[in-house]
RONUVO-948914 format. One record per residue (C-alpha): residue in one letter; x, y, z. Coordinates in steps of 0.25 Angstrom, whole numbers, plus 5000, padded with zeros to 4 digits. Example, Ala and Ser with C-alpha at 12.3 -4.5 7.8 and 13.67 -1.06 7.14 Angstrom:
# residues 2
A504949825031/S505549965029/
# end
This chain:
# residues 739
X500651314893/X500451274906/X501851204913/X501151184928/X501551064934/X500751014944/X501150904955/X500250784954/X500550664965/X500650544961/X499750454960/X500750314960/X501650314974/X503050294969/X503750194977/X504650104968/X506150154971/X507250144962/X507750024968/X506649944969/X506550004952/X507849944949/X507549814955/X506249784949/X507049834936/X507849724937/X507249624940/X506349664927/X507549664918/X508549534923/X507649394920/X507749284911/X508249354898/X509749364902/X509649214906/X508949164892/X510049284885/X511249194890/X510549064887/X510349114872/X511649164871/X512249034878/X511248944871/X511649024856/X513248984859/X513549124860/X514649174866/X514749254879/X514949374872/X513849374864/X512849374876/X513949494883/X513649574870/X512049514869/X511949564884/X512749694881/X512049754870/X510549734877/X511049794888/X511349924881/X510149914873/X509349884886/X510150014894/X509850104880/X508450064881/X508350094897/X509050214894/X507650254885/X506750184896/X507250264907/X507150404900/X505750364897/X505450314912/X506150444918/X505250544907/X504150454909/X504050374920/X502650294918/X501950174925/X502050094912/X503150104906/X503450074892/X501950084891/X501950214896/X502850284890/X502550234874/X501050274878/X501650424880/X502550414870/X502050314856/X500450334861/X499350234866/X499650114855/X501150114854/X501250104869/X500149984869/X500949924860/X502349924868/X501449884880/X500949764873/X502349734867/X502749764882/X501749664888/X502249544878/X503649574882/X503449564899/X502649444895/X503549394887/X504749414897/X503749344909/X503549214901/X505049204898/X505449234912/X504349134916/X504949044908/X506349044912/X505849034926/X505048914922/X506248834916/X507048874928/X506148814937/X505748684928/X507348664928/X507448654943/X506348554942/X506848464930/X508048474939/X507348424951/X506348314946/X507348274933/X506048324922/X506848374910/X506548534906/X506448494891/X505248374895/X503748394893/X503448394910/X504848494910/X504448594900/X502848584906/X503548604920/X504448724913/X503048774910/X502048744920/X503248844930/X503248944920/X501648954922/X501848964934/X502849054937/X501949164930/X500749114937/X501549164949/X502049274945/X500649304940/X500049284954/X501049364961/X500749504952/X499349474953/X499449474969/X499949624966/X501449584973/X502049664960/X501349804964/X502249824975/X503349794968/X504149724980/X504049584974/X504749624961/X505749714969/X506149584978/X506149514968/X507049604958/X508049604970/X508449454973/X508349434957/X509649534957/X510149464968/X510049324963/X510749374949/X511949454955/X512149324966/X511949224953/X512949294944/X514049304954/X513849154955/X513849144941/X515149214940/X515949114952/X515449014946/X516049034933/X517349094939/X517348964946/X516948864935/X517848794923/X516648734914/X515948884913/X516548974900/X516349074893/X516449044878/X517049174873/X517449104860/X516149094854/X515649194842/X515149314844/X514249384833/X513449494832/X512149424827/X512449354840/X512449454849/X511149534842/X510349404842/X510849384858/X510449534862/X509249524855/X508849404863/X509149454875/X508649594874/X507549564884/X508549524895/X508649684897/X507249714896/X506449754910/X506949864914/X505849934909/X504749884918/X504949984929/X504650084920/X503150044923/X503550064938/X503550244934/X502250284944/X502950204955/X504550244956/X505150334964/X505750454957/X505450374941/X506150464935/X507550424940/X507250284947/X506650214933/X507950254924/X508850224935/X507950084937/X508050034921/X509350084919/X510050024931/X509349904927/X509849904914/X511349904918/X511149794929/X510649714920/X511749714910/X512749704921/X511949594925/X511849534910/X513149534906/X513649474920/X512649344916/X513249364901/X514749344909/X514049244914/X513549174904/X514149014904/X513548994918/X512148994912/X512448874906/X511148794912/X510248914905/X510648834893/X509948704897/X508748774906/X508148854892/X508348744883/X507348674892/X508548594900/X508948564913/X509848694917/X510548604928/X510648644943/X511148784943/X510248834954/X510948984955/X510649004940/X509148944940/X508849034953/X509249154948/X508549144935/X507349094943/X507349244949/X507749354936/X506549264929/X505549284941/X505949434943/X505849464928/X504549384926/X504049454938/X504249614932/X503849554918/X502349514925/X502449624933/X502549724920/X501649634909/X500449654918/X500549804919/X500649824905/X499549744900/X498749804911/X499049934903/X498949874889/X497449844895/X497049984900/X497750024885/X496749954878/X497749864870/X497249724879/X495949714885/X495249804896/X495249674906/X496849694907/X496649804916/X495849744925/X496549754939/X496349644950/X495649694963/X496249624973/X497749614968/X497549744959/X498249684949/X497949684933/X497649534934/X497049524919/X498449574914/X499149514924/X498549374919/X498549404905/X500049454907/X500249314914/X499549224902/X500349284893/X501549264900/X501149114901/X500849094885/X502249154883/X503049064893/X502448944889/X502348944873/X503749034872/X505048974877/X505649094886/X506949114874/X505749154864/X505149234876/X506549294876/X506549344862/X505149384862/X505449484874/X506649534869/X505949564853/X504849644862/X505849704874/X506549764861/X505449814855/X505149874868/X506449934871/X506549994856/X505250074859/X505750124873/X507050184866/X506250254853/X505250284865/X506250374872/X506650434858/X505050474856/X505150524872/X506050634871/X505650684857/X504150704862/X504350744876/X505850764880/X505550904884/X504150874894/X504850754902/X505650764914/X506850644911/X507650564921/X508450504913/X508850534898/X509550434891/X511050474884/X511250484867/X509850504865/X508950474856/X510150384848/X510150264860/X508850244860/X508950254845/X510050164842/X509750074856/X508150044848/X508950024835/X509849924841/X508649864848/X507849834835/X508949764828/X509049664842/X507349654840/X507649614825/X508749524828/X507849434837/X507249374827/X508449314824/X508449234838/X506949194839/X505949244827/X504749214834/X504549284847/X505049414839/X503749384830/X502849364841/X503349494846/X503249584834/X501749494833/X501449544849/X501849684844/X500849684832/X499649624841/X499949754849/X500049834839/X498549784834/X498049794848/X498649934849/X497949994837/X496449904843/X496549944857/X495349864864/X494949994872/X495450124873/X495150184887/X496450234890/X497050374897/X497650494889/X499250484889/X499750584896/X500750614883/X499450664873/X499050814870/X497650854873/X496950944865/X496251034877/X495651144869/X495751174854/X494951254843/X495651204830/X495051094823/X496050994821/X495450944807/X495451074799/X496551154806/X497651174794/X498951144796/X500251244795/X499651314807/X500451404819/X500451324833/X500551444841/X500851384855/X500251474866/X500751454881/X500151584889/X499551714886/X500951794885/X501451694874/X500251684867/X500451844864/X501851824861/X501351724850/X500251804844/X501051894834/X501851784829/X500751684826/X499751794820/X500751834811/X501151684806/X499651654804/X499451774795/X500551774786/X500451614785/X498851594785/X499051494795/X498151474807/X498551464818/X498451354831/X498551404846/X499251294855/X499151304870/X499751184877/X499351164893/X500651084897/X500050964907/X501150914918/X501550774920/X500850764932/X499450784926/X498550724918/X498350784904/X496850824908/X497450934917/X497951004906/X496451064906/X496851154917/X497751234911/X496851284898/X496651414903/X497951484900/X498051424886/X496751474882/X497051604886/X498151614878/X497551584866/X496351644867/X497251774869/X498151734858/X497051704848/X496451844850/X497651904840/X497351834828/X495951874826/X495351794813/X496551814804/X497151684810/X496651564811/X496751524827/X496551384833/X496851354847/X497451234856/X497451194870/X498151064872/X498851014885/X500050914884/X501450864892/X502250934883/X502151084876/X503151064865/X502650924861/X501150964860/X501651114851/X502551024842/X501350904842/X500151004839/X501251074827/X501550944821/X499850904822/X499551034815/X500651024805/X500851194810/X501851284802/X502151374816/X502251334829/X502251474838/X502951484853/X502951584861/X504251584870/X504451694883/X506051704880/X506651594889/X506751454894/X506351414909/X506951284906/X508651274903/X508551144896/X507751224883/X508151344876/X506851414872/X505751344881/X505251194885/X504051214872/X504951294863/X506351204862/X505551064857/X504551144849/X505651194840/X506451084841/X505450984838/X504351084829/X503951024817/X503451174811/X504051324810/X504051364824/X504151504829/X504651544845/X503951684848/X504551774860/X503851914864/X503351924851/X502252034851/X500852064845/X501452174836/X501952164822/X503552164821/X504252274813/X505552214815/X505852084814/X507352044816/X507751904811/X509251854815/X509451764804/X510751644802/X510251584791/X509451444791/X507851404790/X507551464804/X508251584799/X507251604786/X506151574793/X506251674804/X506251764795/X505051714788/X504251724802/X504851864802/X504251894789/X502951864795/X502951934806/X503552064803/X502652204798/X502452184783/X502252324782/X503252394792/X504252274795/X505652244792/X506352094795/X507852094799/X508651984796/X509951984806/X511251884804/X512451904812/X513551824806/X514651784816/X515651734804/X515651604809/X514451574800/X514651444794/X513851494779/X513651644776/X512351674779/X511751794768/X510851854775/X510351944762/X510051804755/X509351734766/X508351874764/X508151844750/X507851734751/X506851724762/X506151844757/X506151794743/X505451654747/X504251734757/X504051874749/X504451944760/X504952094756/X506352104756/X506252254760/X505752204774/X506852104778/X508352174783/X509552114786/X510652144795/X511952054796/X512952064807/X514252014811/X514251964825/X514951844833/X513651884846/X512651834838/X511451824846/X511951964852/X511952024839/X510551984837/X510052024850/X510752174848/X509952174836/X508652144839/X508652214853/X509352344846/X508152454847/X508652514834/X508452404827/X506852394831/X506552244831/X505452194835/X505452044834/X506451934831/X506351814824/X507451714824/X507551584819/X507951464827/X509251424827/X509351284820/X509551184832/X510451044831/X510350924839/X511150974849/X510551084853/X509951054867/X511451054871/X511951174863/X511951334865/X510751404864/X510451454849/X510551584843/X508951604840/X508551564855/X509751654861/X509151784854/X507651734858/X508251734872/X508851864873/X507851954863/X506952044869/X506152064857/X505051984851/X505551864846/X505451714837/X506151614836/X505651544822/X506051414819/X505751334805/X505251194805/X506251084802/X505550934801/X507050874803/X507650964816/X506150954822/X506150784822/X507450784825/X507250884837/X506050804841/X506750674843/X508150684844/
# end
């Protein structure tokens, strides 16, 4: 199993720096939401509390959520994002259908923005030429802006300003500027004036709250667009973590300031029920700028991922096309814009609102069930910056919580939830009739290089014997001939070339060589008494391709070879070996220097318990019918919690396999040095012993943190031939896998 790495340059130059991170992510995250979460919540009657509280639980709910993003981003730092990600980790459909839900959200979010900054700007001009917002020429001149402003904004991506990324920067930076210079005027005004208060007396209720953070979920949402920006950071790993979730605590500092804040955004009142809003030009001015910034990244993002949804096959090849003087996607850029249009002009921006917060928390359920799915199928391949805390229950309860908020937002504004879970459905059925297929290999598949089993008739119950070089391969032979004999069970040789990030999975081919010899050494020992079929496959991850290919076979055995230590400190038995027992859905069986000879004496240290019985049921069938005898050791340290009889667990295993009683001894002694008594006997020369089988100690759900066990001590320290057997658990293997 070949673990070169090989240094590949990049193909993308990586020049966005944290900072320049942090500011686009900000200015994604702080647009018109909070403004339209305090006009609801002023609007509804409710008291300033209530919004405090509304504010607070999203924010934790949003800083849970980027919590799961940014240990995504730092495992996987990819060019496109949530796309990216739920292509490696759900498959080609599931992530065309997040993209799509994606698509409708940054729409969505652009025609609300656009909106906002449509009745900001009609407001100044009822002001100024006395035309009433609520008229038919004011709610046409409302209308006619908002085309407008995405027009323009449409033109400016198209002229490819956004590649540089500059613009939104600049941009980003005197948005944060405006808001931190507003809110200190907000505040000397309100320490100054005696007609603005804070009505602490009304109700506070719990529907109140649930409904208000449901509504204002969106506010939070934005973060997650530098995620797209992976190919181009400097040092990803540790900037995009850093970048959401620095982003996430200034914007609920930020919040719950404007929440503080609250009776000064009185004239909000008035500006979205289609009324004049008064002169208050610091409060227009600023709103003007988050609205722009945010509908600016919302653009920005929309294009890219319907671009990507066309070369997916889920919209129409013609999205792809590429302009060849600006070099922009102009078809999904217009598309993105239409949409964008039908959206501002047919929904009022407080549906838009609720519409993007029901699809932002389907979004963000997925993101924490995502990182859950991450580190059970390929927490031990990926290099992390970040690790989230209380794993997996956060993401767990934060998803939980999150699908209760999705619910309850029916109860605000039925409609625009329906029309979500209606978009959701239509991707759904695009999903499942792609209109072309023409799409890359994901670089998370296992590619079959060379085989000769034939998938349909091969039985199940098999041995997956794994096969890493030409030593282990030897090691392997003994104890797999013997399985297949005794069991009738053929048996299925695995190589697996182990292919680096930095490659392509077509390199894999290179490294064939070394797997086929192996095997073709290994496959000389069982003659025509067993059934053999081989496997040459090349993957990202070893143990994830042993357990995937044991699960796909339904096998009774998986077979490792092991060379009696680990190079890495962070596993006990090896990199392959720890996740393969831990998350083995079959009997599997840990082999060290076992060789081609038949054992005459097999020592079994035994405690009681399955992997107990069943190491001696390996012994059984590895050990000389004619000439062999099995010894069952137990030292008892008097701390035993439950007597174990040694002479009854005998009986009873000889009784269920017919095994002669005459050919199993047992010897019992009293020590507090446990693994040194073993380890005396076993190394002993008058004692004789030529192999020992030893069952796995049974693991709990701390035991990364805890002591090395007993079993894998011994294995360590033996000089003899040597197994470690371990019997298949359904319940510990799922549970292994993914908590």
């Amino acid at each position: 199993m070949n673990n070169s790495s090989v240094n590949v340059p990049s193909e993308i130059s990586r020049e966005i720096s944290f900072p320049v991170l942090l500011m686009m992510s900000m200015g994604a995250t702080v647009g018109g939401g909070i403004f339209l979460a305090i006009y609801y919540s002023i609007n509804a009657g409710y008291s300033p509390m209530v919004l405090l509280t509304s504010l607070s639980v999203c924010g934790l709910l949003a800083m849970c959520t980027a919590m799961s993003y940014a240990e995504i981003n730092s495992a996987l730092p990819g060019a496109d994002g949530l796309h990216d990600f739920s292509k490696k980790l759900f498959g080609i459909r599931t992530c065309n259908i997040i993209a799509w839900c994606e698509w409708l959200l940054l729409c969505a979010v652009g025609a609300m923005n656009a909106g906002i900054l449509g009745m900001v700007l009609g407001n100044f001009i009822s002001m100024w030429f006395g035309v009433p917002l609520n008229s038919f020429y004011g709610i046409v001149g409302t209308r006619l802006i908002t085309l407008v402003v995405i027009i323009l904004i449409t033109w400016v991506h198209y002229r490819g300003v956004s590649e540089t990324g500059e613009f939104g920067f600049y941009l980003s930076v005197i948005q944060i500027l405006f808001l931190f210079a507003f809110l200190v005027y907000a505040y000397f005004k309100i320490s100054i004036s005696d007609t603005i208060r804070f009505e602490f007396n009304l109700p506070v209720t719990f529907s109140a709250i649930i409904c208000l953070s449901a509504f204002s979920y969106t506010a939070f949402s934005g973060f997650e667009v530098i995620s797209k920006a992976g190919f181009e950071t400097i040092k990803p790993r540790e900037n995009i973590p850093k970048s959401i979730i620095y982003t996430v605590y200034f914007t609920i500092i930020v919040y719950l300031l404007m929440g503080m804040a609250s009776p000064f955004f009185q004239p909000l009142k008035g500006l979205f029920a289609s009324k004049a809003a008064g002169n208050d030009a610091i409060l227009m001015s600023v709103l003007i700028i988050a609205v722009f910034s945010a509908l600016y990244g919302s653009i920005y993002s929309a294009v890219r991922i319907c671009f990507t949804l066309g070369k997916e096959g889920l919209l129409p090849h013609l999205f792809t096309n590429v302009s060849r003087k600006a070099k922009t996607p102009w078809v999904s850029l217009h598309y993105t814009a239409l949409l964008m249009i039908v959206f501002s002009l047919i929904i009022s921006p407080f549906r838009l609102m609720v519409m993007t917060s029901a699809i932002a928390l389907m979004l963000a359920i997925v993101v924490n069930l995502s990182v859950v799915r991450l580190r059970r199928l390929m927490g031990d391949e990926l290099v992390y910056g970040y690790l989230m805390p209380l794993f997996p229950f956060l993401p767990l309860i934060t998803a939980s919580i999150q699908l209760l908020l999705l619910i309850s937002l029916f109860s605000v504004s039925y409609s625009p939830v329906i029309f979500s879970f209606l978009w959701l459905a239509a991707g759904i059925a695009l999903a499942f009739r792609r209109l072309h297929t023409d799409r890359a290999e994901t670089q998370m598949d296992m590619h079959v290089l060379e085989t000769d089993s034939d998938e349909q008739n091969y039985g199940k119950g098999s041995i997956i014997a794994a096969v890493a070089d030409e030593e282990s391969a030897l090691s392997l032979v003994r104890t797999v001939y013997a399985l297949g004999v005794s069991d009738r069970r053929p048996v299925e040789l695995l190589h697996f070339i182990n292919v680096p990030d930095q490659l392509s999975m077509a390199d894999g081919k290179k490294y064939i060589d070394t797997g086929k010899e192996s095997i073709n050494e290994m496959k000389l020992y069982f003659q025509s008494q067993v059934p053999v079929n081989f496997t040459i496959k090349y993957c990202r991850n070893i143990a994830r391709g042993i357990i995937t290919a044991a699960r796909e076979r339904e096998a009774e055995f998986i077979v490792l070879g092991w060379g009696g230590k680990s190079r890495n400190k962070a596993y006990k038995l090896g990199s392959v070996i720890d996740p393969v027992l831990e998350c083995a859905p079959t009997n599997v069986l840990v082999v060290k220097q076992v060789s081609n000879t038949v054992p005459q004496r097999i020592f079994v240290p035994v405690a009681g318990g399955r992997n107990s019985t069943f190491a001696v049921e390996i012994a059984m069938r590895l050990i000389d019918p004619n000439k062999g005898m099995i010894i069952v050791l137990n030292v008892k340290t008097g701390n035993e919690p439950i007597v174990f009889d040694v002479a009854n667990f005998i009986e009873e295993v000889t009784a269920r396999t017919n095994f002669p009683r005459d050919k199993i001894h047992s010897k019992t002694i009293e020590s507090k040095r446990v693994v040194e008594t073993i380890l005396e006997e076993i190394e002993n020369p008058s004692n004789r012993c030529d192999m020992v089988v030893i069952g796995s100690s049974a693991r709990s759900l701390w035991h990364p943190f805890m002591k090395d066990s007993v079993a894998n001590k011994v294995a360590k320290r033996c000089t003899k031939s040597i197994i470690i057997a371990q019997k298949k658990t359904n319940l510990r293997s799922w549970l292994g896998c993914w908590l």
